[in-house]
C-alpha positions in Angstrom: -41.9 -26.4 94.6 -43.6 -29.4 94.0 -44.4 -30.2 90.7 -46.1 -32.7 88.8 -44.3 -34.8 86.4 -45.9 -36.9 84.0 -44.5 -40.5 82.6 -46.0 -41.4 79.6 -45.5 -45.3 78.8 -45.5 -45.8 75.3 -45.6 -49.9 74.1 -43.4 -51.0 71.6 -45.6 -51.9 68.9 -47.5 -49.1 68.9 -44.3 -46.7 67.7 -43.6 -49.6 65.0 -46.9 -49.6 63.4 -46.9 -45.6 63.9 -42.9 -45.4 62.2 -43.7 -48.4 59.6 -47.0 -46.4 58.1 -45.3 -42.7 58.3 -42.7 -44.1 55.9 -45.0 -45.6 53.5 -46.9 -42.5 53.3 -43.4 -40.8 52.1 -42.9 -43.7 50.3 -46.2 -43.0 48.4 -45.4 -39.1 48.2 -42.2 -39.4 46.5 -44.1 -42.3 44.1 -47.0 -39.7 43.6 -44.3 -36.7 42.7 -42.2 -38.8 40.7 -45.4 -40.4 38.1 -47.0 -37.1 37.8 -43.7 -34.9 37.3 -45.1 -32.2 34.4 -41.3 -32.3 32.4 -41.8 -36.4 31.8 -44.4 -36.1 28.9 -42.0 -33.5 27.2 -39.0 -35.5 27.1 -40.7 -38.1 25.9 -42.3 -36.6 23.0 -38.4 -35.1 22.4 -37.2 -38.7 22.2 -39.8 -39.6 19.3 -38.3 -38.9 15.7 -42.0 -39.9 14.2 -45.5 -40.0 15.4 -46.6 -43.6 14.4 -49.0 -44.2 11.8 -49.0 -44.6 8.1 -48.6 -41.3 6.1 -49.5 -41.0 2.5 -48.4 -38.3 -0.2 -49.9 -38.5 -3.3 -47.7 -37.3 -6.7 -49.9 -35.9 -10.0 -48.3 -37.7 -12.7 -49.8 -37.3 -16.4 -52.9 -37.3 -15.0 -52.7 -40.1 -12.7 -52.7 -40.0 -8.6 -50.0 -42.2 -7.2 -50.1 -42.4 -3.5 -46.8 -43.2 -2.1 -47.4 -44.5 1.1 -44.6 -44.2 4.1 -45.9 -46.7 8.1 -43.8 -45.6 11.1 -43.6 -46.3 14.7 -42.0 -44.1 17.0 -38.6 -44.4 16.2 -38.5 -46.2 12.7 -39.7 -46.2 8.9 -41.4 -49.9 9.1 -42.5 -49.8 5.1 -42.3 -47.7 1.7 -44.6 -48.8 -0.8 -47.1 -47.5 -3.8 -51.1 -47.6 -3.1 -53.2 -47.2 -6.0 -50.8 -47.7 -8.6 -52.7 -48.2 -11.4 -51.9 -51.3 -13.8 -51.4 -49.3 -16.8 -49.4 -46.7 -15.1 -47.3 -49.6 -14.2 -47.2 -51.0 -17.5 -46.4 -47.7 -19.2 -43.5 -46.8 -16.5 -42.0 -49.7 -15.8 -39.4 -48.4 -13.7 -41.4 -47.0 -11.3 -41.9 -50.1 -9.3 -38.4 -51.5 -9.3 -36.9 -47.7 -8.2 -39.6 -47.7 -5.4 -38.6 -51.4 -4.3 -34.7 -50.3 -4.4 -35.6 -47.2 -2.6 -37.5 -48.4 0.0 -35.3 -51.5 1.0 -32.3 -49.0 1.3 -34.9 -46.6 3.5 -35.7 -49.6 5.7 -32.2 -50.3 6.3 -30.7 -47.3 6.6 -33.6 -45.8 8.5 -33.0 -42.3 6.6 -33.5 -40.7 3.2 -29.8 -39.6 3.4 -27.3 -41.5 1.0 -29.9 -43.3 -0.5 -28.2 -44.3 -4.3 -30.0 -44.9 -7.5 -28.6 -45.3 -11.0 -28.5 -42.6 -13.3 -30.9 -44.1 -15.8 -33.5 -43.7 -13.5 -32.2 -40.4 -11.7 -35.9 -38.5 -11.7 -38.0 -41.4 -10.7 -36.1 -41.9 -8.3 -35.6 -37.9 -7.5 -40.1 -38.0 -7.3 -40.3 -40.4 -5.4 -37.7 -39.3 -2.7 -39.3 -36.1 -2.8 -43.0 -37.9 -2.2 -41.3 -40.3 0.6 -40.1 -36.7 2.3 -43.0 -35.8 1.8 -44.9 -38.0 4.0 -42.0 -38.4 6.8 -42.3 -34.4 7.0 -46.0 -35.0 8.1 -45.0 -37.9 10.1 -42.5 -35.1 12.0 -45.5 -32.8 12.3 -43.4 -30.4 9.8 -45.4 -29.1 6.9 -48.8 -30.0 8.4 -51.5 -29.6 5.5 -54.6 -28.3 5.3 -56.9 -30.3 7.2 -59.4 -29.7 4.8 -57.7 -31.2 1.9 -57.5 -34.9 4.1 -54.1 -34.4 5.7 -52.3 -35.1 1.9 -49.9 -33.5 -0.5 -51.5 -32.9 -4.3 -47.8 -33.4 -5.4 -44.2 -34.4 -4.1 -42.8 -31.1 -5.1 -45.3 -29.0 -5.4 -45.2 -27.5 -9.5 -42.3 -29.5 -10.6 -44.4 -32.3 -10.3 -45.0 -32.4 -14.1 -41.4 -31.5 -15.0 -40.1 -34.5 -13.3 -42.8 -36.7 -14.4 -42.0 -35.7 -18.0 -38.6 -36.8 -17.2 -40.0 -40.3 -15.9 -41.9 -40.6 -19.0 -38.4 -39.9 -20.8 -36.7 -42.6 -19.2 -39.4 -45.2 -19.7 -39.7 -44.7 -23.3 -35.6 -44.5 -23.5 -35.5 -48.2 -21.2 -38.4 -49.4 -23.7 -36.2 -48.9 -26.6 -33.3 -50.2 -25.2 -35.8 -53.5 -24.3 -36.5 -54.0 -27.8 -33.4 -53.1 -29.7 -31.9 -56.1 -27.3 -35.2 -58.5 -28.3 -35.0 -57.5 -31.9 -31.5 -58.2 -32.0 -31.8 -61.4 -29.7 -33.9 -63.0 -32.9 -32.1 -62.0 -35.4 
């Protein structure tokens, strides 16, 4: 029985270089598997309370369009202000600026529309604009997606009561203005 036996001489740096690339091509597996994972878009997009960008929802009020306008990032409401407020819708209402720069400081701090506080003189300004506010974090959410065709905005805060509560704006405004010049008429006297 006489059989042939082999020796195979192997040198030493050969089966480094050979053991050093097989484990950076694991190395590069297990980076490929782990970037292109399909669940890591999802929980992302499950982390995000907003999509960033600014929002707009405009309110019909007696015959005006006020845009309340709402920026986000990802996670926060950055600002809370009016665009196109007409000059003599802020002359006429005068309490529609100073609710919206209460309301919106207490938004920015508090990061939510919950507990957000208001005095009672100036209850349904403040109620329409909370409702517009909603309004425009609900499409910020991707709840309550308009029409495309009507630009991506609200015709009102809330829908028909729209006039109702700016009625009851008007009410307080013209109740505040007389309150304004009972205390100048009896500051000259």
């Amino acid at each position: 029985m006489s059989g042939k036996t082999k020796i195979v001489v192997f040198r030493m740096k050969e089966l480094i270089y050979t053991l050093v690339f097989i484990v950076l091509a694991i190395v590069l597996i297990l980076l490929l598997v782990f970037m292109f994972r399909p669940g890591k878009d999802k929980e992302a997009e499950e982390t995000a309370a907003y999509t960033a960008g600014v929002y707009t929802s405009s309110i019909q009020f007696q015959g005006q369009t006020i845009d309340v306008q709402v920026v986000v990032d990802e996670n926060h409401i950055n600002a809370v202000s009016f665009v196109n407020l007409d000059e003599s819708v802020a002359t006429m209402y005068p309490l529609m600026q100073s609710s919206m720069d209460s309301i919106s400081q207490q938004i920015y701090e508090k990061q939510s529309l919950d507990d957000i506080t208001y005095s009672e003189e100036n209850q349904y300004t403040a109620t329409m604009l909370l409702n517009a506010v909603n309004n425009a974090l609900d499409k910020a959410r991707g709840e309550n997606a308009s029409d495309p065709s009507e630009g991506g905005e609200d015709k009102s805060a809330d829908g028909n009561a729209s006039k109702e509560q700016s009625e009851s704006v008007q009410d307080e405004n013209e109740k505040t203005g007389s309150e304004q010049t009972q205390k100048s008429d009896d500051s000259k006297k």
